[in-house]
N, C-alpha and C positions, 0 to 999 in steps of 0.2 A: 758028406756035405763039406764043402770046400769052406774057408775061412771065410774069403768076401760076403757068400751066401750065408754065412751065420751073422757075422754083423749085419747084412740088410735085416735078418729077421728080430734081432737085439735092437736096431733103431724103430723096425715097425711098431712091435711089443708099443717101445716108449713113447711113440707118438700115440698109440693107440692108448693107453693109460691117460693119459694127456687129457684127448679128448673126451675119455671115460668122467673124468677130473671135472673136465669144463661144462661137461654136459649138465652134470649133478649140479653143480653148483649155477648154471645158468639158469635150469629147472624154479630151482630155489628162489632165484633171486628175483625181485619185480619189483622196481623201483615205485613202481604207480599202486602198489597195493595197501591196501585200508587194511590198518589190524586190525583187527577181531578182538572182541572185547567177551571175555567166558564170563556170566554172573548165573543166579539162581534166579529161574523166572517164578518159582514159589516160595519167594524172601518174604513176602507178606501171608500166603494163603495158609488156613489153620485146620490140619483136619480135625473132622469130627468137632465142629465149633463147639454146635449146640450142647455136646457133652463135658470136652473140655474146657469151656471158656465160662467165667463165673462172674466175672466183670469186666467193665470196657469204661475208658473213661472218656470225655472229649473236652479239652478244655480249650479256651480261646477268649480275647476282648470281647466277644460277642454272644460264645458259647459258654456252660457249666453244665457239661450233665454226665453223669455217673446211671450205668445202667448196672445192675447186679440182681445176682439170682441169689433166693435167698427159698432153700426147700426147695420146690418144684417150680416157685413162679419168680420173675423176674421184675423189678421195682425200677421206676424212673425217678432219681432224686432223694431215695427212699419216703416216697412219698404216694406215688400212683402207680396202678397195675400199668404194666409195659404191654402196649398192644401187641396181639400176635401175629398179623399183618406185618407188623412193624420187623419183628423181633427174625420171623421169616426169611425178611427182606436183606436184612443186614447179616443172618449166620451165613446164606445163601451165597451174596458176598465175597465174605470174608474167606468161604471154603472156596472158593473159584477163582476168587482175584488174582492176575497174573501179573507180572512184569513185561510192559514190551519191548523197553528199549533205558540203556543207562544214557543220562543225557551229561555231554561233555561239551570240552571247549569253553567258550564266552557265555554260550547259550547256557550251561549248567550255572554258573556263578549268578546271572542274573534273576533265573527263576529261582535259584536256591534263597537267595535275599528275600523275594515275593513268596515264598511260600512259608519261609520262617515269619517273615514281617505280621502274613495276614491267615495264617494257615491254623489248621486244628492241630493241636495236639492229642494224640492216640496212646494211649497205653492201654494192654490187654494183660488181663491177669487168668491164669487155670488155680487149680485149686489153694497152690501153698505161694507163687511166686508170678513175678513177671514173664508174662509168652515173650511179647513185642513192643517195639515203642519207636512210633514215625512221626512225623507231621507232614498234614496233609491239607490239599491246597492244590489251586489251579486255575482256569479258563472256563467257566460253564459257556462262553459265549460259540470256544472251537470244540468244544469237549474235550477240554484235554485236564485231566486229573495226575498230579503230582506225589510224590509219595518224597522227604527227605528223611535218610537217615546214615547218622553215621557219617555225616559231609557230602556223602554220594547223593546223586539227584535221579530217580526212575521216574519215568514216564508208564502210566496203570492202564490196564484192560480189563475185564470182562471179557474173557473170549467168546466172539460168538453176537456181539450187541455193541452197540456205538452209547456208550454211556458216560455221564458222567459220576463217575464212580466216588470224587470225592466228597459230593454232595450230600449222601447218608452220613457220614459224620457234620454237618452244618445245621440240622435237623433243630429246629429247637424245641424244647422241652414239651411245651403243649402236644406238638405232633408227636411224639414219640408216647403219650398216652393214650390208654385202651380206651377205646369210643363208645364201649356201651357204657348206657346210664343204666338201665334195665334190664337187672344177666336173669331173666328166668324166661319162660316161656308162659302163656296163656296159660297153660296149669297151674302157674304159681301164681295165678290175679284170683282175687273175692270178687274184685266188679276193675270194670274200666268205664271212666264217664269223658264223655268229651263237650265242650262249650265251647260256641263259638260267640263274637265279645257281640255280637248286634241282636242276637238269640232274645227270646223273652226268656221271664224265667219260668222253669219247668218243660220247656223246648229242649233244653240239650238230651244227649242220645245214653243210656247208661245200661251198659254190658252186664250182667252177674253170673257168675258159675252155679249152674244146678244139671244135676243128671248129667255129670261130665264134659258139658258144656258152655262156651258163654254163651248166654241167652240175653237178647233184647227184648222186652218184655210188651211187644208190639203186637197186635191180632192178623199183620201182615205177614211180619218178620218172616225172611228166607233165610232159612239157618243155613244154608251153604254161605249165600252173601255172605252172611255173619260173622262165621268164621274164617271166611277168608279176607275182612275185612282185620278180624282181631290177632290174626297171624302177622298183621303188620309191625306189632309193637312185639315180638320175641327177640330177645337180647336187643332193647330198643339201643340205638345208636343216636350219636350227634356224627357227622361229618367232618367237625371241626371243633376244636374247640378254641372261644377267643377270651384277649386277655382285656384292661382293662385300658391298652395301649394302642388295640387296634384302632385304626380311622373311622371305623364306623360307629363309633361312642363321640365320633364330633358332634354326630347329629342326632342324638340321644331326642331332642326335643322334635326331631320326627318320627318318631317310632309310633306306630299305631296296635294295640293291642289284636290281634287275629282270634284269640281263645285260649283254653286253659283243658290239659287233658290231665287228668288223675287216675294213678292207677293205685289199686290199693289192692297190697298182695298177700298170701297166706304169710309170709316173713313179715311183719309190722316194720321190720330195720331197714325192707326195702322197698314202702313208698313211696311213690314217685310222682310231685305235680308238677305239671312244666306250663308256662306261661309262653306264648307265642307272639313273636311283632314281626310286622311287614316294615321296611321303608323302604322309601323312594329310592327307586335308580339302582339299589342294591338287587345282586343279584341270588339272594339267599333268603331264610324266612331266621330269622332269631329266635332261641327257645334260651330261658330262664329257667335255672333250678339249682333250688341249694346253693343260693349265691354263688352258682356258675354259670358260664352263658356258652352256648354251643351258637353253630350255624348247620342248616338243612337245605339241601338247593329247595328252589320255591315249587318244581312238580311235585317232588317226596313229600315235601309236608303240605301242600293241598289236600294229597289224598286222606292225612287225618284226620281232614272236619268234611266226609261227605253228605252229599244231601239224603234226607232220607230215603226216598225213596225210590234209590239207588241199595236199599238192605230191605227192601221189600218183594214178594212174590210178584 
């Protein structure tokens, strides 16, 4: 190979490095590209809640409540059984809650401010120590639930459901307790007596347990009715329970009495009489017991003062 011919090959080589050079770094390069932001999208979710987690607090201007397990069952305020609906709802939660998106820019500072300002406070505790600890807060109007922590701002999912996620922490106390009044079953009732308030007296309907079952002591009586009448009241529920703040204690001086059902059970500890009132415009029937007061939509509690003979053959 003659000389000339080796430098043409010595300049190819270097142009050709060159462009090797320029290629890789063109590749690379893209002025118009969005970084990438790498986070944990399971910074909040806890496995195995139900096992691990032993308390949850939420605190806020508007919230106090402390849920803790204490043995097997879990207590709201240490004061009331923690519904299991409830409890369900929130481990479910907390094991699947995902991150979708960390939010930056202008938009991060601003919702950061609104979520500290008006948000819940969350801490989760497992047996000896602190799991986690966010505040949380958002938009129920776009569903958009917030999580801050550590000055970073995450945007939350529920993968799988268009939710608003931070809502189960906003819960207030009453709802986070267990709705039955009446945790036995018709086994555990002596009698069940029902009255309704316009009734003469000796007119209302009274159930007793003999031979295994409650018995209306009627020459009619259809013991099928019967029991499927008195299957109503097993693990009796309120729907709601209200405080002494709700709006409908405005109108206290409309309440009209509906009846009075009593059950009276092999436990003496777990008698149970509840007092019943209709009002106007409301769209629930009010029950009375043990200086608490529940609500029952108005179908549900019709069906506990039926006509007789509606439990007759």
């Amino acid at each position: 190979m003659d000389k000339s011919q080796k430098k043409k090959n010595i300049a190819l080589l270097a142009v050709l490095a060159v462009l090797i050079v320029a290629s890789i770094w063109a590749f690379q390069y893209n002025p118009y590209q969005q970084k990438s932001t790498t986070f944990d999208k399971e910074l909040f979710a806890v496995t195995n809640p139900r096992e691990s987690l032993t308390k949850i607090s939420m605190q806020s201007a508007k919230v106090n409540n402390v849920l803790e397990k204490e043995g097997e069952n879990w207590q709201v305020n240490d004061t009331f059984a923690l519904d299991p609906s409830m409890k369900e709802v929130l481990m479910a939660l907390m094991e699947r809650i995902s991150v979708q998106r960390v939010v930056t820019g202008e938009e991060s500072e601003r919702i950061k401010q609104q979520v500290l300002d008006s948000g819940i406070q969350v801490q989760l505790y497992g047996e000896q120590s602190l799991v986690n600890e966010f505040t949380a807060g958002g938009d129920i109007s776009t569903i958009s639930s917030y999580f801050v922590k550590d000055g970073e701002v995450y945007l939350m999912q529920l993968p799988g459901y268009q939710s608003y996620v931070a809502g189960i922490f906003e819960v207030k106390a009453n709802d986070w307790r267990d709705r039955t009044v009446f945790s036995g079953t018709w086994q555990n009732v002596v009698s069940l007596t029902i009255a309704e308030e316009e009734e003469e007296e000796g007119d209302s309907i009274k159930f007793s347990y003999d031979e295994g079952l409650l018995k209306w002591n009627h020459p009619q009586a259809d013991s099928v009715k019967v029991m499927d009448f008195v299957e109503q009241f097993n693990y009796f529920y309120v729907d709601q329970y209200l405080t002494e703040e709700n709006e409908v204690f405005n109108y206290r001086d409309s309440f009209s009495k509906k009846g009075i059902i009593k059950i009276k059970a092999l436990d003496a500890s777990k008698n149970l009489e509840m007092t019943f009132y209709t009002v106007p415009d409301f769209n629930a029937i009010l029950v009375q017991f043990e200086n608490q007061w529940g609500a029952i939509p108005i179908a549900r509690a019709n069906k506990f003062f039926p006509e007789k003979e509606s439990l007759m053959k």
